[in-house]
N, CA, C and O of each residue as an XYZ file, in Angstrom:
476
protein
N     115.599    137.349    118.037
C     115.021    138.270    117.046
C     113.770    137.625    116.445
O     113.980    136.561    115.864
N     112.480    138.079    116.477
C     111.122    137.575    115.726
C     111.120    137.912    114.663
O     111.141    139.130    114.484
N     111.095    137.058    113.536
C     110.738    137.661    112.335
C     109.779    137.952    111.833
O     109.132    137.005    111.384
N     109.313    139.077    111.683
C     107.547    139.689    111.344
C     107.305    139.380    110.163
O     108.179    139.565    109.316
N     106.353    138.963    109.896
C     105.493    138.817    108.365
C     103.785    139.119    107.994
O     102.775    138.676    108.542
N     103.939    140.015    106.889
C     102.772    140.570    106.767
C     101.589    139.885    106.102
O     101.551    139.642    104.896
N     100.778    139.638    106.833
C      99.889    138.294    106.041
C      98.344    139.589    105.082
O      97.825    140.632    105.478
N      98.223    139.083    104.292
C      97.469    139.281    103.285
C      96.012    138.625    103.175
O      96.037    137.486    102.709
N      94.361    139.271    103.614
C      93.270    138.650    102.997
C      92.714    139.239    102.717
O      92.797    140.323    103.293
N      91.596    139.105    101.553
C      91.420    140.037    100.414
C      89.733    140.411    101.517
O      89.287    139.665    102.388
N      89.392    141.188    101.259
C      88.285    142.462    102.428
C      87.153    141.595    102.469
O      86.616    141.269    101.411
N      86.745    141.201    103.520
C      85.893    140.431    103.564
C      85.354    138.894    104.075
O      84.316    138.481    104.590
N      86.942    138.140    103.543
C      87.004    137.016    103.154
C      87.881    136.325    104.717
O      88.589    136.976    105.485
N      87.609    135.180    104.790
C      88.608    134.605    106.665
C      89.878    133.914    105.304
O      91.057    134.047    105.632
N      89.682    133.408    104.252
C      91.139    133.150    103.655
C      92.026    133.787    103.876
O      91.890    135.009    103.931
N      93.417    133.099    104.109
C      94.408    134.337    103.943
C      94.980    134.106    103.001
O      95.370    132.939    103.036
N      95.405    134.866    101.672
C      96.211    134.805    100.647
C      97.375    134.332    100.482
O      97.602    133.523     99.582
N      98.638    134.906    101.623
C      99.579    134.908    101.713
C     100.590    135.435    102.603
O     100.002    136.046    103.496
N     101.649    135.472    102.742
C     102.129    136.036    103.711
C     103.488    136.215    103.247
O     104.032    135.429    102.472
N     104.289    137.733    103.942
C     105.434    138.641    103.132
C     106.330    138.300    104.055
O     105.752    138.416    105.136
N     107.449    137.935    104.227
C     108.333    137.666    104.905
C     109.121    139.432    105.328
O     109.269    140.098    104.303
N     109.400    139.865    106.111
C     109.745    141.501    106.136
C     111.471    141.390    106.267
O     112.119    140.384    106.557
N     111.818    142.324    106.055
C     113.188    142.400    106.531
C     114.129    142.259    107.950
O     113.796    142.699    109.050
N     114.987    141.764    107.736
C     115.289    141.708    109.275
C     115.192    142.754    110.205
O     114.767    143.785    109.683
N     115.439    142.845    111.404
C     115.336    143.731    112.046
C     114.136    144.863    112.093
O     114.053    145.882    112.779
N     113.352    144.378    111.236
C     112.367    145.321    111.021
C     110.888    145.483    112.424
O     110.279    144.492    112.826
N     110.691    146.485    112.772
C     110.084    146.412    113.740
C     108.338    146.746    113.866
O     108.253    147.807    113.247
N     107.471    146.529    114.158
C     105.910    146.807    114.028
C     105.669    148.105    113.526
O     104.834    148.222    112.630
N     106.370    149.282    114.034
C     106.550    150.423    113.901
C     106.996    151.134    112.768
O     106.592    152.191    112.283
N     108.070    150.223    112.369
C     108.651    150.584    110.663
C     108.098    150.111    109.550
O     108.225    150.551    108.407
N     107.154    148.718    110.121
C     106.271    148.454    109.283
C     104.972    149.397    108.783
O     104.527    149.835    107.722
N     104.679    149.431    110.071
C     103.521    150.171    109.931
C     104.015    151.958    109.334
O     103.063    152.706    109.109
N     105.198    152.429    109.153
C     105.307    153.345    108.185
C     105.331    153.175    107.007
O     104.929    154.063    106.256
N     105.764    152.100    106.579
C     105.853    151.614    104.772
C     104.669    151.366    104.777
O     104.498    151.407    103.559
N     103.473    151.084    105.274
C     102.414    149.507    104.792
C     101.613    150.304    103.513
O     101.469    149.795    102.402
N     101.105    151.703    103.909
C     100.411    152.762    102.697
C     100.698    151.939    101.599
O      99.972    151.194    100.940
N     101.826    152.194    101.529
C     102.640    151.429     99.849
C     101.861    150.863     99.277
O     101.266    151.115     98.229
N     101.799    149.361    100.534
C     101.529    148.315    100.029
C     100.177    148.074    100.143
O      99.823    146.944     99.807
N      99.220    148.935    100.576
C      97.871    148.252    100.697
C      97.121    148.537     99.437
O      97.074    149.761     99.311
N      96.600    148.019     98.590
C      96.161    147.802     97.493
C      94.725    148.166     97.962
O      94.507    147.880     99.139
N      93.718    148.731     97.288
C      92.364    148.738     97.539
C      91.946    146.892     97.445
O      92.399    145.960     96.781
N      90.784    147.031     98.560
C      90.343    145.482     98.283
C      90.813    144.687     99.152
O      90.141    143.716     99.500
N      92.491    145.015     99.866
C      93.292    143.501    100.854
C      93.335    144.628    101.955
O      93.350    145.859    101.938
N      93.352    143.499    103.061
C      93.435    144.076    104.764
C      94.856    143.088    104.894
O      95.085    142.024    104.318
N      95.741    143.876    105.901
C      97.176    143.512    105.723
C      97.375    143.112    107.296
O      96.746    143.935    107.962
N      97.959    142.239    108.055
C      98.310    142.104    109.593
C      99.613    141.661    109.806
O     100.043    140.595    109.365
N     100.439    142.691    110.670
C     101.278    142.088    110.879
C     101.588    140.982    112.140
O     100.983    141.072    113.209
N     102.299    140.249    111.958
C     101.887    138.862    112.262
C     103.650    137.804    112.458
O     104.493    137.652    111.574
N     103.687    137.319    113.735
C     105.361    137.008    113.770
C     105.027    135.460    113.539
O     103.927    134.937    113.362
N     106.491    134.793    113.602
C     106.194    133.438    112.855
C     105.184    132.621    113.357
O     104.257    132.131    112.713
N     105.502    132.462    114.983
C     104.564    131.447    115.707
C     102.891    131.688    115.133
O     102.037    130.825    114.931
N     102.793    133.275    114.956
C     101.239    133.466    114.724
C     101.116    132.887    113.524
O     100.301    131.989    113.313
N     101.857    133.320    112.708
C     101.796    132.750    111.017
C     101.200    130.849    111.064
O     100.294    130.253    110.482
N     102.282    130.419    112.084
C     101.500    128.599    111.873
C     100.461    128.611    112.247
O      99.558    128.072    111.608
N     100.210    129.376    113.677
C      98.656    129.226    114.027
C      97.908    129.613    112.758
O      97.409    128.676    112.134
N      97.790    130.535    112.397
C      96.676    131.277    111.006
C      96.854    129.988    109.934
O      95.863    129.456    109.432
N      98.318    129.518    109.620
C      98.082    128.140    108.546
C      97.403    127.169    108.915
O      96.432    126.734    108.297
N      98.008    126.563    110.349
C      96.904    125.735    110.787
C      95.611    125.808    110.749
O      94.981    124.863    110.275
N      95.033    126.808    111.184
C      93.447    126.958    111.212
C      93.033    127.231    109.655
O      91.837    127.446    109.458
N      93.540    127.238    109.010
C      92.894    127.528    107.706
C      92.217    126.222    107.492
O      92.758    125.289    108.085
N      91.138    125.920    106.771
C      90.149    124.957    106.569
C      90.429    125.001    105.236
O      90.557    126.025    104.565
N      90.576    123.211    104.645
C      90.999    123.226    103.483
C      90.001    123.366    102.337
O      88.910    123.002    102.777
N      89.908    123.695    101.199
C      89.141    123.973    100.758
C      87.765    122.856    100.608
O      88.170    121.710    100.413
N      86.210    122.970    100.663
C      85.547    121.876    100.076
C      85.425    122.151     98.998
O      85.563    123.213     98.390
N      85.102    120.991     98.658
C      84.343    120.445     97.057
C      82.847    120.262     97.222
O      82.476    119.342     97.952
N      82.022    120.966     96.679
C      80.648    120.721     97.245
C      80.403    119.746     95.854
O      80.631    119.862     94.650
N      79.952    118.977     96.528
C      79.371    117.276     95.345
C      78.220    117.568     95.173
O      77.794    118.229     96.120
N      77.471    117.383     94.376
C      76.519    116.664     94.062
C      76.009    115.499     94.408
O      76.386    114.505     93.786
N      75.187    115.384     95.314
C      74.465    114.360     95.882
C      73.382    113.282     94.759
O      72.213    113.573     94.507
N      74.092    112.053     94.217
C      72.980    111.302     93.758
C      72.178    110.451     94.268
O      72.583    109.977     95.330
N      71.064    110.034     93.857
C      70.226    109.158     94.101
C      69.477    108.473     92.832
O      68.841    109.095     91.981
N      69.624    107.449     92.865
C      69.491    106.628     91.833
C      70.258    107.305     90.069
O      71.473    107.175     89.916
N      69.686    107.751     89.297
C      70.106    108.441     88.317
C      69.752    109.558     88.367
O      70.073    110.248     87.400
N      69.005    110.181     89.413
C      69.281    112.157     88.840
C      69.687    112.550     90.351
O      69.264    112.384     91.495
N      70.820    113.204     89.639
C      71.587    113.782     90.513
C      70.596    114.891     91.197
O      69.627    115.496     90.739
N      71.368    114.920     92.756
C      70.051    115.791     93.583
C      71.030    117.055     93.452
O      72.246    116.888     93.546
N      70.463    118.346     93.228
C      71.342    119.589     93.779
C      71.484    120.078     94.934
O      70.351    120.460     95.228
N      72.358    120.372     96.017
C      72.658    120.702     97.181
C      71.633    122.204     96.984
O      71.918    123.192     96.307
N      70.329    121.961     97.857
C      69.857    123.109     98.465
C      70.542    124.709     98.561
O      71.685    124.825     99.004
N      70.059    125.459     98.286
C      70.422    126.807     98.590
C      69.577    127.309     99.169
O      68.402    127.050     98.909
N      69.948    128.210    100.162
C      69.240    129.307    100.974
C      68.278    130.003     99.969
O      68.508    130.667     98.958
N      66.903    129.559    100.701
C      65.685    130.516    100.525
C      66.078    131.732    100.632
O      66.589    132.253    101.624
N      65.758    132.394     99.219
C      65.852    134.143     99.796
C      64.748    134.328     99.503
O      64.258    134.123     98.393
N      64.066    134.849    100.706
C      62.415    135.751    100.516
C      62.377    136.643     99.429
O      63.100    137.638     99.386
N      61.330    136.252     98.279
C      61.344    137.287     97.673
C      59.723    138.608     97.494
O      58.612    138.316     97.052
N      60.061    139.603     97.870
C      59.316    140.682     98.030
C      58.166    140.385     96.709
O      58.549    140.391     95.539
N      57.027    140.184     97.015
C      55.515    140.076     96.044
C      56.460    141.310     95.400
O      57.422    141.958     95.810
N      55.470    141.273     93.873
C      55.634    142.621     93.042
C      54.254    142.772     92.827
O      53.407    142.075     92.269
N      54.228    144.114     93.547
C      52.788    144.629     92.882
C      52.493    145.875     92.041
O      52.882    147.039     92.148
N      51.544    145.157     91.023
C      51.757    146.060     90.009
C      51.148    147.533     90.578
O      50.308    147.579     91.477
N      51.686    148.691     89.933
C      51.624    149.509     90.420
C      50.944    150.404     89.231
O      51.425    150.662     88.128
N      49.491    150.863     89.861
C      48.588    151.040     88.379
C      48.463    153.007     89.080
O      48.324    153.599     90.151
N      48.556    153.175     88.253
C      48.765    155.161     88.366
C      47.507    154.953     88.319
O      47.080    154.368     87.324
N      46.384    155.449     89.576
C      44.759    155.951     89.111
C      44.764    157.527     89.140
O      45.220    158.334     89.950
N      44.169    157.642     88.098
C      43.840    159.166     88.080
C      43.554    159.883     89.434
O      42.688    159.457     90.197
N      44.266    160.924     89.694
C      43.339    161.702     90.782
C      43.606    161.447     92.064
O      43.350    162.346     92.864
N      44.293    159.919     92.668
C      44.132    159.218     93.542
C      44.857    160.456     94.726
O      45.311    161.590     94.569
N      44.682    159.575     95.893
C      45.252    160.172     97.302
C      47.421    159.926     97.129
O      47.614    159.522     95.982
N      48.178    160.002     97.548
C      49.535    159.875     96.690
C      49.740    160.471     98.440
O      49.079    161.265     99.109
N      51.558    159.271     98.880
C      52.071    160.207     99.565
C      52.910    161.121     99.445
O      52.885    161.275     98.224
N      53.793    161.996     99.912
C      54.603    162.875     99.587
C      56.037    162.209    100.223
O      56.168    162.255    101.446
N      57.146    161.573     99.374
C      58.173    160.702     99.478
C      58.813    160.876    100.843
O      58.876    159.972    101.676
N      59.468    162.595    101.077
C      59.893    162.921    101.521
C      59.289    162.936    103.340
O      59.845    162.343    104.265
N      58.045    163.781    103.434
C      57.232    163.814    105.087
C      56.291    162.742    104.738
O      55.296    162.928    105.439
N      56.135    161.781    104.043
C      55.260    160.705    104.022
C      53.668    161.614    104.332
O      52.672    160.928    104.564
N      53.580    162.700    104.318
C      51.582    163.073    104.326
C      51.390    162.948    103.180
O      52.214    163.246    102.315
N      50.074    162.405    102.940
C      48.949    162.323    102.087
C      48.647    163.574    101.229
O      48.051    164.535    101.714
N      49.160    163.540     99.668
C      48.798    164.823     99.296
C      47.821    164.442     98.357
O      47.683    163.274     97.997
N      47.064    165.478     97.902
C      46.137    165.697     96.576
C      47.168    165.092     95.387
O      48.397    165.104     95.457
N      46.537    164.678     94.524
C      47.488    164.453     93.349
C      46.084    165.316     92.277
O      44.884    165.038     92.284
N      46.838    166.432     91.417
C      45.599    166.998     90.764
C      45.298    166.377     89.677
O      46.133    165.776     89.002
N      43.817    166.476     89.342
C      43.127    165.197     88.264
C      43.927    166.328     86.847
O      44.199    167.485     86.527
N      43.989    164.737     86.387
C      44.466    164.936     85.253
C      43.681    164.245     84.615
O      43.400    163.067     84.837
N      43.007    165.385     83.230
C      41.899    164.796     82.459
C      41.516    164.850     81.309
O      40.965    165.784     80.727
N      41.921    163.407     80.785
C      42.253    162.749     79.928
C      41.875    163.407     78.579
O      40.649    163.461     78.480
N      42.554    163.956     77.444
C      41.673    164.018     76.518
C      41.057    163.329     75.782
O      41.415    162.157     75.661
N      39.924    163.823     75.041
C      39.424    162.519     74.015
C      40.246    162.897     72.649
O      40.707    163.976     72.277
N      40.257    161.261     71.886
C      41.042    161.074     71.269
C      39.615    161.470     69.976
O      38.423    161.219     70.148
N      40.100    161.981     69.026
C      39.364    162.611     68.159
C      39.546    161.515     66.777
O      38.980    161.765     65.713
């Protein structure tokens, strides 16, 4: 008899949380009628028999500790990924100008708008 167990990792993530030990006799099929129940928004659920269960513990990678790298007295900070960041350009409304249309991207008139004087 294999005993099935439902392993638990939250959407996204290769951790696995945990794992549900099922009832005896219980079969892929009867599982998979209850599981609705149990799936919580957010966790992906697999069912999974013991031998698989050690493999999945085994391969789990234990957690790191990311250090801080020193050198002499100031501590160096571990690099992070460059994220390109998009120039900002200012975006100056000219009167009158040429403007596209968001939607078919053509070039429309934009009608002058003109200015009153301030009295």
């Amino acid at each position: 008899m294999v005993r099935l167990f439902i392993v638990i990792r939250r959407k996204g993530s290769k951790r696995f949380l945990g794992a549900i030990p099922t009832r005896k006799g219980a079969t892929i099929a009867s599982l998979r009628r209850v599981m609705p129940k149990q799936i919580k928004r957010g966790f992906t659920f697999r069912i999974v028999t013991e031998k698989q269960l050690k493999m999945i513990i085994l391969k789990q990678r234990p957690r790191t500790i990311r250090r801080v790298r020193r050198k002499g007295r100031r501590p160096r900070r571990i690099k992070r990924r460059r994220v390109r960041r998009r120039k900002i350009r200012r975006r100056v409304r000219r009167i009158g100008h040429r403007r596209r249309d968001r939607r078919t991207g053509h070039r429309r008139r934009v009608r002058r708008i003109r200015r009153r004087k301030r009295r």
